[in-house]
Structure formats: structure tokens, C-alpha cells
C-alpha positions in Angstrom: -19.6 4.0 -8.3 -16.8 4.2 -10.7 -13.2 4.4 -8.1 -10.0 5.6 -10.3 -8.3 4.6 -6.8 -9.7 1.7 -6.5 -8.5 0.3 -10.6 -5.1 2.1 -9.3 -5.3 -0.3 -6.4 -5.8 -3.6 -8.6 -3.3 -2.8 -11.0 -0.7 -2.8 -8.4 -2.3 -5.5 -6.7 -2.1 -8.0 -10.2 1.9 -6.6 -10.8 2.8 -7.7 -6.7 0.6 -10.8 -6.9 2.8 -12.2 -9.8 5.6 -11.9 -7.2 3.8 -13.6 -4.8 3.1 -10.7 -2.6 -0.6 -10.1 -1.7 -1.4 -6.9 -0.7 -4.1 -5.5 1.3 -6.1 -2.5 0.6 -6.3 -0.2 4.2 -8.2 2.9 4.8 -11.1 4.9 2.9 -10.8 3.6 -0.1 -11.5 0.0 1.0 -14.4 1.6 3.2 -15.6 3.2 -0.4 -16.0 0.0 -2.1 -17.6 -1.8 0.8 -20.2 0.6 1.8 -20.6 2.5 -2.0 -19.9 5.5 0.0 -17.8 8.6 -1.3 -15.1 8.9 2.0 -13.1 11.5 0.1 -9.9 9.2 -0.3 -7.0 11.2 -0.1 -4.5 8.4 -1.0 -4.2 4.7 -1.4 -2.8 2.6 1.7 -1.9 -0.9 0.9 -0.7 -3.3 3.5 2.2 -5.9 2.2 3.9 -8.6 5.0 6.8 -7.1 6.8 8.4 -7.2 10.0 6.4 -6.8 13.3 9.1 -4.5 14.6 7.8 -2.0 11.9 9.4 1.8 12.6 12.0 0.3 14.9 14.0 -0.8 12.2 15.3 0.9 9.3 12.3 1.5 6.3 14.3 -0.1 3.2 14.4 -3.5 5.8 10.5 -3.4 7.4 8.5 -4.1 4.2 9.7 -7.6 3.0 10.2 -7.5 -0.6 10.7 -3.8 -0.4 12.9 -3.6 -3.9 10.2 -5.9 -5.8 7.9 -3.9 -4.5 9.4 0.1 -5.0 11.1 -1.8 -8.9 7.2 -2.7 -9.6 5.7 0.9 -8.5 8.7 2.2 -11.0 8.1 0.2 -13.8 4.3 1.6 -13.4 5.8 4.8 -13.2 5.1 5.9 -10.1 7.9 7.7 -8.0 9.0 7.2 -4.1 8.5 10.5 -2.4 9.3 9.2 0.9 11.0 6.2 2.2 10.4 6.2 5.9 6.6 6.4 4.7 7.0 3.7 1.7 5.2 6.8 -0.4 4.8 6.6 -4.1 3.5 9.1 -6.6 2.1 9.4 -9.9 -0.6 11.8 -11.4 -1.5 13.2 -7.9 -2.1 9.8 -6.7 -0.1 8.7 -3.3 0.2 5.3 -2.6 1.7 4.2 0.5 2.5 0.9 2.0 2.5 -0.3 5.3 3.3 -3.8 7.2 0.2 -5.7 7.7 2.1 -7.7 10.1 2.1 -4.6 12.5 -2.0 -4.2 13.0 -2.1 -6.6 15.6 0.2 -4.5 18.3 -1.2 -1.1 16.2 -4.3 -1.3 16.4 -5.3 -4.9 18.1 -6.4 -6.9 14.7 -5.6 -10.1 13.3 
């Protein structure tokens, strides 16, 4: 099953890895590659390390790396649409990121 989001995914993934950030795909489209199952992805969510606090402090400070990141999604040509959400755009595809380091409080993983 061919998954534009997916190639959109490892893309990003090979530009953040060569700054030593290892991202983490989230959400449908993960479940899409896993199961070979169409979950009608909306978006991509990609989970990067950050601070456990996550909403409680400002959004430019909760994603470490945050201007390597948002300078990588630019040179790729995608545009933020929404700090507080880390949202990028480009050709209908939003990507948003996340901290990874909030799941365990969130939603009780490791």
C-alpha cells in the first residue's frame, strides 16, 4: 500500500536524524503501515524529545530543538500554521509535533 504520508514522514525523519533528533511517528498513519490498513490519516504527528512539563510552558521552549526543527520543516518548504500546536503545512499535508517525553503522564506509556 503506497503512503504519500508515510514518504512525507521519512523525509523529515532523514533531515532531523542528521541533527540528531529521532522522531517518532504517532497516530493513524503509524497504525497504517503496521496493520496495511487505510485509517483515513488526516495529518502526520511526529513525536520529538521535549520537556515533560509540555503545555505548561511556553510552545517555542517545550519541543527541544524547536528552531532545528521549524529551520528543517522550512528548508523543506513547509510552513508553521500554528505554534502552540507545532503545525506545519505544505500541499494540504499538516504535520504536527509533539513531546514524546509527555506520553507517560498523557496517556500512561513508556
Amino acid at each position: 500500500m503506497k503512503n504519500d504520508k508515510f514518504d512525507a514522514f521519512l523525509k523529515i525523519a532523514i533531515k532531523l536524524n542528521k541533527l540528531n533528533i529521532i522522531p517518532l511517528l504517532m497516530e493513524s498513519v503509524g497504525l497504517e503501515i503496521v496493520t496495511n490498513i487505510s485509517w483515513d490519516s488526516q495529518d502526520l504527528d511526529i513525536h520529538v524529545p521535549g520537556d515533560k512539563k509540555g503545555w505548561e510552558i511556553a510552545p517555542e521552549l517545550n519541543i527541544y530543538n524547536w528552531n532545528a526543527i521549524a529551520t528543517t520543516m522550512y528548508s523543506m518548504g513547509y510552513k508553521l500554521i500554528d505554534l502552540h500546536e507545532h503545525e506545519f503545512s505544505k500541499n494540504n499535508l499538516s504535520v504536527e509535533f509533539g513531546v514524546i517525553d509527555t506520553l507517560p503522564s498523557f496517556a500512561g506509556i513508556k
